[in-house]
C-alpha positions as CSV (number, residue, x, y, z in Angstrom):
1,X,67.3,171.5,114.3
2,X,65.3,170.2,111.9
3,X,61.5,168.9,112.0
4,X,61.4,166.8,108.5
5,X,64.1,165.4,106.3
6,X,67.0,165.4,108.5
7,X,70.5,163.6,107.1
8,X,72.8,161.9,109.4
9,X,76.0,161.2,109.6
10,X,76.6,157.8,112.0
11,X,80.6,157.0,112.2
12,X,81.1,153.6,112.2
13,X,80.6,149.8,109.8
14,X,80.1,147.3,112.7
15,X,77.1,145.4,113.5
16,X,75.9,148.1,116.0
17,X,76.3,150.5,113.5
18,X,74.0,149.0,110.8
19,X,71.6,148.5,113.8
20,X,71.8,152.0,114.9
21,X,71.0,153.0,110.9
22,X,68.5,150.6,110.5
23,X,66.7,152.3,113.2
24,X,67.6,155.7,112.5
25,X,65.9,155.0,108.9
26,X,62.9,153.9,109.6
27,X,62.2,157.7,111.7
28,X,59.7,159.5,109.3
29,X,62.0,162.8,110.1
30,X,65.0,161.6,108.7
31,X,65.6,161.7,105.1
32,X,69.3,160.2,105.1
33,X,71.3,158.7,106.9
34,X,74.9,158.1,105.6
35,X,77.0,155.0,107.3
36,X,80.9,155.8,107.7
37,X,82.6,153.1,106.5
38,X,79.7,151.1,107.1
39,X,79.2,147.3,105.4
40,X,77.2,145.4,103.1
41,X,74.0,145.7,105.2
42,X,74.1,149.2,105.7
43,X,74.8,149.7,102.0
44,X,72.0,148.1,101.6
45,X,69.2,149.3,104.2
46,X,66.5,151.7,103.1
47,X,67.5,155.5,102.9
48,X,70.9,154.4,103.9
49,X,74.6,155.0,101.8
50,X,78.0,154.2,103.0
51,X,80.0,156.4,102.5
52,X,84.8,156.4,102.8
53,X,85.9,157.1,106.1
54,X,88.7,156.5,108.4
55,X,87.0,156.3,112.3
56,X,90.2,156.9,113.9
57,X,90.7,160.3,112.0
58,X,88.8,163.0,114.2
59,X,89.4,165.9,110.9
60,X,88.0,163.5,108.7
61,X,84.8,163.3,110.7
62,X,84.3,166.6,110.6
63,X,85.3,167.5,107.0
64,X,82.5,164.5,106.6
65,X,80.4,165.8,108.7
66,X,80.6,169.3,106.8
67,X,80.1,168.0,103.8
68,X,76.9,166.6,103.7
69,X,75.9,169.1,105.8
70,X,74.6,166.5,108.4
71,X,71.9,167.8,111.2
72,X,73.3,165.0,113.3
73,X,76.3,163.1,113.9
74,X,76.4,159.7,116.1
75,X,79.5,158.4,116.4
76,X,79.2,154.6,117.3
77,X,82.9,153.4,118.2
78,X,84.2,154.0,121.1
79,X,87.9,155.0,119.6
80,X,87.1,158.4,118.0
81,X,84.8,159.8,121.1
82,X,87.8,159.0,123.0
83,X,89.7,160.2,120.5
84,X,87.7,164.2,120.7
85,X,85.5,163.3,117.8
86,X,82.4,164.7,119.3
87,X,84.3,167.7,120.8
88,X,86.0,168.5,117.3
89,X,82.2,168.7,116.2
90,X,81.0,171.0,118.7
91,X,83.5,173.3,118.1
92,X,82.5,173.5,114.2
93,X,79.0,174.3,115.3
94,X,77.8,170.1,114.3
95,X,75.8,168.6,116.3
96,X,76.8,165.2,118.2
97,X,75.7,162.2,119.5
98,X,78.2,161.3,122.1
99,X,79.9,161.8,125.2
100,X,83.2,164.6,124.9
101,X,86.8,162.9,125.2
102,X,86.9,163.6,128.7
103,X,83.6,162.1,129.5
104,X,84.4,159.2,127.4
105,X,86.9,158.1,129.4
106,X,84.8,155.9,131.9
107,X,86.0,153.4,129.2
108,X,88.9,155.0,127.9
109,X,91.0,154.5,130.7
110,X,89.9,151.3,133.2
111,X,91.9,152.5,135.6
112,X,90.4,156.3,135.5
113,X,86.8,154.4,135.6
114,X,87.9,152.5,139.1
115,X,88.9,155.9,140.8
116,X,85.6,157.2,139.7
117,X,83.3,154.7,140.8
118,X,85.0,154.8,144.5
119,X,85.2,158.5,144.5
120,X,81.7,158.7,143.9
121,X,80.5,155.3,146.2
122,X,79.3,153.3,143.0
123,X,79.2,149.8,143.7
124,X,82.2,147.8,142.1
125,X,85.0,145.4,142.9
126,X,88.2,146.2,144.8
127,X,91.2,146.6,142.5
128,X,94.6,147.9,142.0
129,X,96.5,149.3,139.1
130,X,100.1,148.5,137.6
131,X,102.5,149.7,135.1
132,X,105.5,147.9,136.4
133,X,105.4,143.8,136.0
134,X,107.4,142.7,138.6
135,X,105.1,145.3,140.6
136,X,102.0,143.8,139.6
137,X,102.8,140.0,140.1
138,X,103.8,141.1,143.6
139,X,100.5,142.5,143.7
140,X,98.7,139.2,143.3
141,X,99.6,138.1,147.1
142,X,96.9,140.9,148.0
143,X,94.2,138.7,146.4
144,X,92.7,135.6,148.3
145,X,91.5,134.3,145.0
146,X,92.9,134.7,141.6
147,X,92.2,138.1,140.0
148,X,90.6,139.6,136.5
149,X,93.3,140.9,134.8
150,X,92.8,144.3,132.6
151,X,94.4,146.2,130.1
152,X,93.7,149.8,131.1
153,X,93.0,151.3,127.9
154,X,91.0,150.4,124.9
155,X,91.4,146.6,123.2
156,X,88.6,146.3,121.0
157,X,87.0,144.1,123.8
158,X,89.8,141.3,124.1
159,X,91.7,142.9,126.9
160,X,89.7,141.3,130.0
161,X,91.7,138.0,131.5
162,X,89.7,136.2,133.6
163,X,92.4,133.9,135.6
164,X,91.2,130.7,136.6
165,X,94.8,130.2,138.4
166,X,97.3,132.5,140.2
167,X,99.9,131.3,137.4
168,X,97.0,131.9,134.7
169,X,97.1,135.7,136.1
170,X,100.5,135.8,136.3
171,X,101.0,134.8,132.7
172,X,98.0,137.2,131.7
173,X,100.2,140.3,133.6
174,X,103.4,139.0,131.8
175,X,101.9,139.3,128.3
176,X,100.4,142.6,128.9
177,X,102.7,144.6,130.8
178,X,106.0,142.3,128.8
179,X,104.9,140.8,125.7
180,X,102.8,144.4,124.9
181,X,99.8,141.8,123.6
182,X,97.6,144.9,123.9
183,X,100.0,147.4,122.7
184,X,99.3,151.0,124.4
185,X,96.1,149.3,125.7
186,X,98.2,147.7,128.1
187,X,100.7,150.3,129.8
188,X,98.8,149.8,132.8
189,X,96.8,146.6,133.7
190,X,94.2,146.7,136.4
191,X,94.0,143.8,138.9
192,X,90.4,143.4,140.1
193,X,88.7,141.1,142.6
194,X,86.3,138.4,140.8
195,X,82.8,138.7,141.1
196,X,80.1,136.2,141.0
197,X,77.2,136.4,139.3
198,X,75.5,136.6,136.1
199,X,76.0,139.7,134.2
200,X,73.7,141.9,132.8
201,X,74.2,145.1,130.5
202,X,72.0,148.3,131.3
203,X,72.4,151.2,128.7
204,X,70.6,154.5,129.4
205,X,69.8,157.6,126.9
206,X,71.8,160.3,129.2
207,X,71.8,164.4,128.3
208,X,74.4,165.5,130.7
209,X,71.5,165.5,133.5
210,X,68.9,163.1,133.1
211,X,69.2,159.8,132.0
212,X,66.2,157.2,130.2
213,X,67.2,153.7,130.6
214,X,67.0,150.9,128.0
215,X,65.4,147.4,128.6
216,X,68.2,145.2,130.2
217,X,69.4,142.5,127.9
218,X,72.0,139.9,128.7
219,X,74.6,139.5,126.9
220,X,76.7,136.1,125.9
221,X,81.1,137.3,126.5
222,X,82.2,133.3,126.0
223,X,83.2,131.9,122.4
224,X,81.6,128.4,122.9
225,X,78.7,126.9,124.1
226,X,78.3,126.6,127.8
227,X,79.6,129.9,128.6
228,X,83.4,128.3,127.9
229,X,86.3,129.4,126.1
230,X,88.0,133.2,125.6
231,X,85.6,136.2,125.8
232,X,85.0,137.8,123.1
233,X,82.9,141.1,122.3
234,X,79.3,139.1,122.4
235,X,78.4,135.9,120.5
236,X,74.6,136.8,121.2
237,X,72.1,138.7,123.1
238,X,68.8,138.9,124.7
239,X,66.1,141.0,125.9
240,X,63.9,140.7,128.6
241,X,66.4,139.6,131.2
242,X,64.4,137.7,133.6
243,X,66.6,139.0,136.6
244,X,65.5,142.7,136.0
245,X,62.9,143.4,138.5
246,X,61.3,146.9,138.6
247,X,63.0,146.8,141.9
248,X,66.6,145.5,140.9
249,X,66.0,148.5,138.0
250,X,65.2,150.8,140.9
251,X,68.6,150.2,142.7
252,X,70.9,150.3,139.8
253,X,69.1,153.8,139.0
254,X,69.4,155.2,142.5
255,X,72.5,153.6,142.9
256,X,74.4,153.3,139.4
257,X,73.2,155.6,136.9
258,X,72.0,158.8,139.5
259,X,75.4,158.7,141.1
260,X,77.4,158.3,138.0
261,X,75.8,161.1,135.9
262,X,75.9,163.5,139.2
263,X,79.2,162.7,139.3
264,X,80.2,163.6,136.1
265,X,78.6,166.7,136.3
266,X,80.0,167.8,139.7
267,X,83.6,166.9,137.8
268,X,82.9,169.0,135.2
269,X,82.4,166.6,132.4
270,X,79.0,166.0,132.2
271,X,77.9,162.9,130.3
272,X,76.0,162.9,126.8
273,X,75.0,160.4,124.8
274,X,74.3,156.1,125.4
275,X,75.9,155.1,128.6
276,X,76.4,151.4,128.7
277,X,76.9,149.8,132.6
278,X,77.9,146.1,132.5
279,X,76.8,145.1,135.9
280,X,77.6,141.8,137.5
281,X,74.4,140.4,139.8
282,X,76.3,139.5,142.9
283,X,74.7,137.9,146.7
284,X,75.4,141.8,148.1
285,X,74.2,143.3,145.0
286,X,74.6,144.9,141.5
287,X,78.1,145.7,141.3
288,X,79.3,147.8,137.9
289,X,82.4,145.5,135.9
290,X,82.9,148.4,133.9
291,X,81.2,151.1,131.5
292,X,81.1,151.7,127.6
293,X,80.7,154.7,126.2
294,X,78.6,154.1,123.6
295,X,75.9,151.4,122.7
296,X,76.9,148.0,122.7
297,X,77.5,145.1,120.4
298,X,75.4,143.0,120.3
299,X,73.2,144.8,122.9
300,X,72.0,147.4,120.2
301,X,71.0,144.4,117.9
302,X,68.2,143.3,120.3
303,X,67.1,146.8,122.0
304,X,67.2,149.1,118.7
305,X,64.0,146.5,117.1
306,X,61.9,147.0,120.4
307,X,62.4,150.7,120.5
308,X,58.9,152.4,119.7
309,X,59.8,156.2,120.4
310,X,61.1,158.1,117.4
311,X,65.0,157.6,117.6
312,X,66.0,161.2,116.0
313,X,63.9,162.9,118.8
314,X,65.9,161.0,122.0
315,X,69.6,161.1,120.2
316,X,68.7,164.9,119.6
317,X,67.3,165.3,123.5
318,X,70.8,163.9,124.0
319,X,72.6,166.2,122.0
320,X,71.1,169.6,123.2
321,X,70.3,168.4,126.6
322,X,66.6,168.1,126.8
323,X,65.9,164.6,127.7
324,X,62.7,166.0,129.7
325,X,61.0,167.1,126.8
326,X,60.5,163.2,125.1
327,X,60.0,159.8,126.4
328,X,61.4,156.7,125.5
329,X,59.0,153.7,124.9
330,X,59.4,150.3,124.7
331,X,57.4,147.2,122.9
332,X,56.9,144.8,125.8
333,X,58.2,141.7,123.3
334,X,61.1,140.2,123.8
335,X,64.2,139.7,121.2
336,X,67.0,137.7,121.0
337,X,70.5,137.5,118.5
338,X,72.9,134.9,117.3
339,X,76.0,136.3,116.2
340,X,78.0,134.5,113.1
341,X,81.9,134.7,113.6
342,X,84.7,134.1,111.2
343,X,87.0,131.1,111.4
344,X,89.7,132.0,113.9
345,X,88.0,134.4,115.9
346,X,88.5,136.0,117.9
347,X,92.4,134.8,118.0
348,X,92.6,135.5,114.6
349,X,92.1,136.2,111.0
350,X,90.5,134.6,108.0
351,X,89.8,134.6,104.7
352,X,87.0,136.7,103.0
353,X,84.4,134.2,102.0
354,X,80.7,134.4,100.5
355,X,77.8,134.4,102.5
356,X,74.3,132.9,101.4
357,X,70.9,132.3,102.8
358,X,70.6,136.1,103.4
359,X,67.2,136.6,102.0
360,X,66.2,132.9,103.4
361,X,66.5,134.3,107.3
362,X,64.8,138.1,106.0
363,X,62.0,135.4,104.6
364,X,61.6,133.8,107.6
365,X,60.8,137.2,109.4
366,X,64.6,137.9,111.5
367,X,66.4,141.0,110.8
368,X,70.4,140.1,109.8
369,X,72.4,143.1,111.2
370,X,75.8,142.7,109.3
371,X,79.2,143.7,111.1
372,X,82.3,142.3,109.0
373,X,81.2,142.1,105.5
374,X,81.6,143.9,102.6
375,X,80.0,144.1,99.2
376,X,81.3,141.8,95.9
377,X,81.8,143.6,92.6
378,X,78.9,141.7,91.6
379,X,76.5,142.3,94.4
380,X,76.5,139.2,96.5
381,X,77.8,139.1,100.2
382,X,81.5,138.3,101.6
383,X,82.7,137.7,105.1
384,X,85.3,140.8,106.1
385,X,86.4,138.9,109.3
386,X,85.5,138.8,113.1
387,X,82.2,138.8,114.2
388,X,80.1,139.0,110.6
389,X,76.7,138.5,111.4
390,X,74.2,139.2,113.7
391,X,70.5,137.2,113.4
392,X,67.7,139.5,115.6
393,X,64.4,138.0,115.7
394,X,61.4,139.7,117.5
395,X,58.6,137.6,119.3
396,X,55.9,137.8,122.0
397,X,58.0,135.5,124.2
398,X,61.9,135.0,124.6
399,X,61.5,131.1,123.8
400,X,59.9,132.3,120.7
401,X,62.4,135.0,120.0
402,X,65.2,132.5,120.4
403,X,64.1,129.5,118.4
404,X,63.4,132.3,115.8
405,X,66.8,133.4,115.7
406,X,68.7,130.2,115.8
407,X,66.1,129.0,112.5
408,X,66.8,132.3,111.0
409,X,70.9,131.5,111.9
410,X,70.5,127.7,110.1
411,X,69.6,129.5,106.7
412,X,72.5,131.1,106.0
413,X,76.5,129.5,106.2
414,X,79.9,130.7,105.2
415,X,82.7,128.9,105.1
416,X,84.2,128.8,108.3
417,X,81.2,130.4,110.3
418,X,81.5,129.9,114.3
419,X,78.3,130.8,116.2
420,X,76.6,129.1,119.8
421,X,73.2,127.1,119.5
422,X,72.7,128.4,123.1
423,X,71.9,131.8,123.2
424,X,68.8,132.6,125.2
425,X,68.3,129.1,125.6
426,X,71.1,127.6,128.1
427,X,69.6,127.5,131.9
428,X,73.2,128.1,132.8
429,X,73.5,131.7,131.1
430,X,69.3,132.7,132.3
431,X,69.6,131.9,136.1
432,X,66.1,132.1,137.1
């Protein structure tokens, strides 16, 4: 591997991306790193190009990856490491950032993920799997209280129903397993008990052995204020989570993250790469909702800025397996993100519109990560749908993180733009 001037290749053009390059940039060993399809932020971030690619097309990763003769690859979505994207590499000799196809399906397959976690006595819920309807709606009488309703496979982050009501569930089973809402995502739909809680996302640096957690941040699933309305992939984030105890940290490590990556290895897929556990804080304990693959979004918008270490060394420990020879550390601030959505979202689409107040919110000291945007021919800054922006500030405090955030948010509009003046700040998402 390389010691100075390293290029990158990082697959991907959301707003986890651009904060995963923002990052990467700023490590005095690398010299490039080249987004793929990236957006108008990365296009624009220090020692950072964009560069055409399709993400669902493993050859094209590679033939990209061969190209600019990258020393790394990090591939950010979770579709083309399910896809093989990271095993295609490996077997050209490139090295990846990433767990293999088989290992990637902890959130490939929701269904695969259940079997795993009782196989291997990781806390969870109780649930059952369907691919027949009538099957499944017969399947709600085993429930004393209306179920979560999944689509197994991969949806993009829409394909969790949480039923209020029995009908509710039995209309969420109908339009997966009947109306195909999900499409292949749906072939089989998971029926899990409901936990009660507050959630809390716990991503670790893993290297097939060892594993280096993150800070905990909490993250925001509901469209509106007041934690109401459809989930959605993350309106906002935060970091320090004030339910994180060293000692809560010490049981999901003995009892989450230790099990899981011995697990893997014992099956013969060992796990490489950011391994996301979205945990719900329940009376008898943290229980795991489900795992990601790959950072999350908005996670990696609040716990890429607080990272101290030098990010090339840990994705590379990653890659070859030698998480024991660097540490991870952490700035002990706090840091909190407002995401900006599109009209419609996250039912549906909208027009492209121009942003402004960009360079207001950089002035008053947040960090935009962009997700859904793309460049004019002229420069400026358009809207490219679904979640657009994300507004990071860094403080001492999370109060101070927060306010900074939402002032940072109130400089810049769209036409359109959806976002929650509650993130970090609602008592009823920070139980204390």
């Amino acid at each position: 591997m390389n010691t100075t001037g390293s290029r990158i290749l990082l697959v991907g053009g959301g707003g986890r991306e651009h904060a995963l390059a923002w990052r990467l940039a700023a490590s005095d060993r690398v010299h490039e790193v080249l987004v793929g399809p990236g957006n108008a932020g990365t296009a624009s971030t220090r020692s950072c190009s964009n560069i055409a690619l399709d993400t669902s097309d493993v050859g094209a990763i590679v033939a990209a990856a061969r190209s600019c003769s990258a020393d790394l690859v990090v591939v950010g979505p979770e579709g083309p490491l399910v896809a093989g994207a990271v095993d295609a590499l490996g077997r050209e000799g490139i090295a990846a950032f990433g767990p293999s196809a088989a290992a990637a399906q902890l959130e490939g397959s929701k269904v695969h993920c259940k079997e795993f976690l009782l196989r291997h006595g990781v806390p969870t819920a109780v649930a059952t799997s369907f691919t027949d309807a009538d099957a499944a709606l017969a399947g709600l009488r085993q429930f004393d209280q209306p179920p979560v309703v999944k689509a197994s496979g991969l949806a993009a982050g829409k394909g969790v129903i949480v039923a209020e009501t029995f009908e509710d569930a039995a209309a969420a089973i109908e339009s997966i397993l009947l109306d195909h809402r999900f499409g292949d995502a749906g072939a089989e739909v998971l029926l899990e008990q409901r936990l009660h809680g507050t959630e809390v996302s716990v991503l670790a640096f893993c290297d097939g052995e060892r594993f280096a957690l993150m800070p905990p941040a909490q993250d925001h699933k509901r469209l509106l204020v007041g934690d109401l309305g459809p989930n959605t992939g993350g309106m906002g984030a935060f970091v320090p989570s004030p339910l994180t105890s060293p000692a809560l940290l010490d049981q999901v490590t003995n009892e989450v993250f230790a099990p899981t990556l011995a697990g893997m290895a014992q099956e013969g897929t060992p796990y490489r790469g950011a391994l996301y556990a979205g945990l719900m804080l329940t009376d008898d304990g943290p229980k795991v909702i489900e795992f990601n693959c790959r950072f999350g979004d908005p996670e990696t918008q609040v716990v890429m800025p607080l990272l101290e270490s030098d990010p090339l060394e840990l994705f590379e420990a990653c890659a070859y397996g030698s998480l024991d020879d660097v540490e991870a550390h952490w700035s002990a601030d706090a840091a909190a993100t407002v995401v900006m959505a599109s009209e419609g979202y996250p039912d549906s689409g909208s027009p492209s519109v121009r942003i402004s107040g960009l360079s207001d919110a950089a002035a008053d000291g947040c960090v935009v990560f962009h997700a859904g945007t793309r460049l004019g021919v002229d420069g400026e800054v358009f809207s490219a749908g679904g979640r657009v922006l994300a507004v990071t500030a860094v403080a001492p405090d999370l109060a101070s993180a927060a306010a900074s955030a939402h002032e940072g948010l109130s400089r810049i509009s769209f036409a359109g733009a959806q976002h929650r003046d509650d993130i970090a700040l609602a008592t009823a998402e920070v139980k204390q």
